[in-house]
C-alpha positions as CSV (number, residue, x, y, z in Angstrom):
1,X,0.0,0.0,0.0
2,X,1.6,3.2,-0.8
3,X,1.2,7.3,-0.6
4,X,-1.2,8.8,-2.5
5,X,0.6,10.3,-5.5
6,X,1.5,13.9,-6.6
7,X,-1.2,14.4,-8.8
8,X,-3.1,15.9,-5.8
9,X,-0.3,18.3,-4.5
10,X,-1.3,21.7,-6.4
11,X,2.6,22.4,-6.5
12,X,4.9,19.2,-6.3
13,X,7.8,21.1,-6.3
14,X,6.9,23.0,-2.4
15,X,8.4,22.1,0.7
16,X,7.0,19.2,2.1
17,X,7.5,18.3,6.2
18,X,6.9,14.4,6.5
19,X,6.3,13.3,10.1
20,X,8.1,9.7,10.8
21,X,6.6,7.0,12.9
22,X,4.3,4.5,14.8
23,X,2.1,6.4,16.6
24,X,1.0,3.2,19.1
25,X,4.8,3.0,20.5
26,X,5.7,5.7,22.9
27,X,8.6,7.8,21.5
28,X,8.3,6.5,18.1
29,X,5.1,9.2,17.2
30,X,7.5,12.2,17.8
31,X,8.0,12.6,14.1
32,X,3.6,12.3,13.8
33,X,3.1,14.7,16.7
34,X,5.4,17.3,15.3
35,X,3.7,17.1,11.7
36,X,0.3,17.4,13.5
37,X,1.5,20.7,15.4
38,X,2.8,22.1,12.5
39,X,-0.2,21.1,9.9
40,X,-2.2,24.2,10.1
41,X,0.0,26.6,11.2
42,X,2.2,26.3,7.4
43,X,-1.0,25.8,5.5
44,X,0.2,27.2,2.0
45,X,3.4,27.2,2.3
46,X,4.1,23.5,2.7
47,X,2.5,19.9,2.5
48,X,2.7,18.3,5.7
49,X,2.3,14.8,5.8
50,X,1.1,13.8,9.5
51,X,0.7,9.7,9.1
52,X,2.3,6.8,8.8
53,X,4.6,6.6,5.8
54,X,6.6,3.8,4.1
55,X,10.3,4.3,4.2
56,X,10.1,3.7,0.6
57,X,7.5,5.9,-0.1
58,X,9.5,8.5,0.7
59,X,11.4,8.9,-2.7
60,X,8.0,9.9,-4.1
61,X,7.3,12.3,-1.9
62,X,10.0,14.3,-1.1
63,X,11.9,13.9,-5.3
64,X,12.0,17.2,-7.1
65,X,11.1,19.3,-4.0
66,X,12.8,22.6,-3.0
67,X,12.7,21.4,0.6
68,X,12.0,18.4,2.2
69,X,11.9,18.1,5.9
70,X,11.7,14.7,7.4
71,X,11.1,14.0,11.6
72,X,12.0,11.2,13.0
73,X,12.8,9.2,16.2
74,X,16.7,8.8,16.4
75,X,18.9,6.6,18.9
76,X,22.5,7.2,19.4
77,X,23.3,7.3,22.6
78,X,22.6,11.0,23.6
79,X,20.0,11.9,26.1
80,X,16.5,11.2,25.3
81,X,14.8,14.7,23.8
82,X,18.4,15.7,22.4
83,X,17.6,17.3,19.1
84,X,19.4,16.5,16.3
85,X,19.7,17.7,12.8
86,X,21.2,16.9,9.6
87,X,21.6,18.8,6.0
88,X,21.7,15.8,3.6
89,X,24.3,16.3,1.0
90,X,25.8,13.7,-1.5
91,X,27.3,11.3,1.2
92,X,25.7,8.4,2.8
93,X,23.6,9.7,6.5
94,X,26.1,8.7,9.3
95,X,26.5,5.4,10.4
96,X,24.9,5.4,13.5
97,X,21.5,6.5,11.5
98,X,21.7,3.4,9.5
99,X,19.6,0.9,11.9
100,X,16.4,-1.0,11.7
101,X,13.5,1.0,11.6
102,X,9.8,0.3,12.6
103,X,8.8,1.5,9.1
104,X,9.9,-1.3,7.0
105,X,12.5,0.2,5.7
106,X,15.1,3.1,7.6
107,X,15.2,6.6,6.9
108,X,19.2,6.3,6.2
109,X,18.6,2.9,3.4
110,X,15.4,5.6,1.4
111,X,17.9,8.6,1.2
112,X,20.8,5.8,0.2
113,X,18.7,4.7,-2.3
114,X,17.4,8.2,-3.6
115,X,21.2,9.4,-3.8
116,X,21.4,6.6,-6.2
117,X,18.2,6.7,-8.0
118,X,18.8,10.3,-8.6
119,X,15.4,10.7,-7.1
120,X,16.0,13.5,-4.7
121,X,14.6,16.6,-3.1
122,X,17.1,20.2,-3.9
123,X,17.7,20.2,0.1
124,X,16.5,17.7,2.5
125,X,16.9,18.4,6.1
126,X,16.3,15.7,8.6
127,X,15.3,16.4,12.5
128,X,15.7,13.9,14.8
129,X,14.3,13.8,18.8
130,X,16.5,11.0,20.9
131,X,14.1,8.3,21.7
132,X,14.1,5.8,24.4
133,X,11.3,4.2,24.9
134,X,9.3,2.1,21.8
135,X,7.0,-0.4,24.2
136,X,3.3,-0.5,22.3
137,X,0.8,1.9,24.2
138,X,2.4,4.0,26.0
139,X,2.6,7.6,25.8
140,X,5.6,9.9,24.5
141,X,8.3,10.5,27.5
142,X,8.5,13.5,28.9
143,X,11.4,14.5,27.4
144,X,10.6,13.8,23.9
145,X,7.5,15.7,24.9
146,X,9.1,18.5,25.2
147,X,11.4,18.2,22.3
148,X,8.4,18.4,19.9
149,X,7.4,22.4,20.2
150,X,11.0,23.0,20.0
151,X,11.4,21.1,16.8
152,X,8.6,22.3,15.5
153,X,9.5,26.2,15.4
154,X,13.1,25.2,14.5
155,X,10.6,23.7,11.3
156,X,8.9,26.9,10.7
157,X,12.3,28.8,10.6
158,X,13.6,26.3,7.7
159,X,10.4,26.9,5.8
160,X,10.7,30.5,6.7
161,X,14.6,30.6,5.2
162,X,13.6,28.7,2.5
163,X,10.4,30.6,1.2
164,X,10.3,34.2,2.6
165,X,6.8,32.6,3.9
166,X,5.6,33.9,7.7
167,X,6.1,33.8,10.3
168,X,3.7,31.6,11.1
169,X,1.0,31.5,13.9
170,X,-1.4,29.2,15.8
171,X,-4.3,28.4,14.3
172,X,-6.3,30.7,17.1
173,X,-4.2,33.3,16.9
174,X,-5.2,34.2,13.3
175,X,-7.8,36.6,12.2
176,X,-10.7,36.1,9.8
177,X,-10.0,39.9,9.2
């Protein structure tokens, strides 16, 4: 089963945010929950994509973009709600990126492949949050909790440098005026 294709994105060449994860397994929906937060506040500016996606559905969505931005739970040792984040280039994402995922296929083995297809976005940025805990049903920690807002305006300041768009604002701070 795969992502719905472009030919419903009005300009497939936008920034796109894609939100990484499971969202039944604790730290794992911090890429999901930063998506959500940022849906409506970047409305016309950028595609957000707030569900689960396929690692290798991610080629589609993010090749011939300006700007892709991917979220994502990370582990590497650093302590849980550590943010990371990475400017994709030409070279393989470091090595301690490369594991297993719960998507079917890791974030490091799609942009591996894309740099080899030829099938990627102008820039891709990926954000991270440290993760530690996965176990089904539970919650977010605390500290990846409190990672998400952060990420998320770090987010809006990428699509900010890489459009002119904003800045942006909560939903209910707009005006219908």
């Amino acid at each position: 089963m795969g992502t719905p294709g472009r030919g419903t994105d009005p300009d497939p060449s936008a920034p796109i945010v894609i939100g990484l994860g499971n969202p039944f397994r604790g730290d794992d929906a911090c890429g999901l929950l930063v998506a959500r937060r940022l849906r409506d506040r970047v409305t016309g500016v950028a595609r957000v994509l707030d569900r689960p996606v396929l690692g290798a559905d991610l080629l589609e969505l993010w090749e011939g973009r300006r700007l892709a931005v991917v979220v994502d739970a990370m582990r590497t040792g650093r302590p849980p709600g550590t943010i990371h984040r990475i400017e994709v280039g030409a070279h393989p994402l470091p090595a301690s990126l490369a594991t297993t995922s719960s998507h079917g296929f890791s974030l490091a083995q799609a942009v591996a492949l894309g740099q080899t297809l030829g099938r990627m976005p102008r820039r891709l940025v990926l954000f991270g949050i440290e993760a530690a805990a996965f176990d089904p049903g539970t919650p977010p920690t605390p500290a990846v909790e409190a990672a998400i807002p952060l990420i998320a305006r770090r987010i809006e300041e990428e699509l900010l440098d890489a459009t002119g768009a904003g800045p942006f604002s909560a939903p209910e701070e707009r005006s219908d005026a």
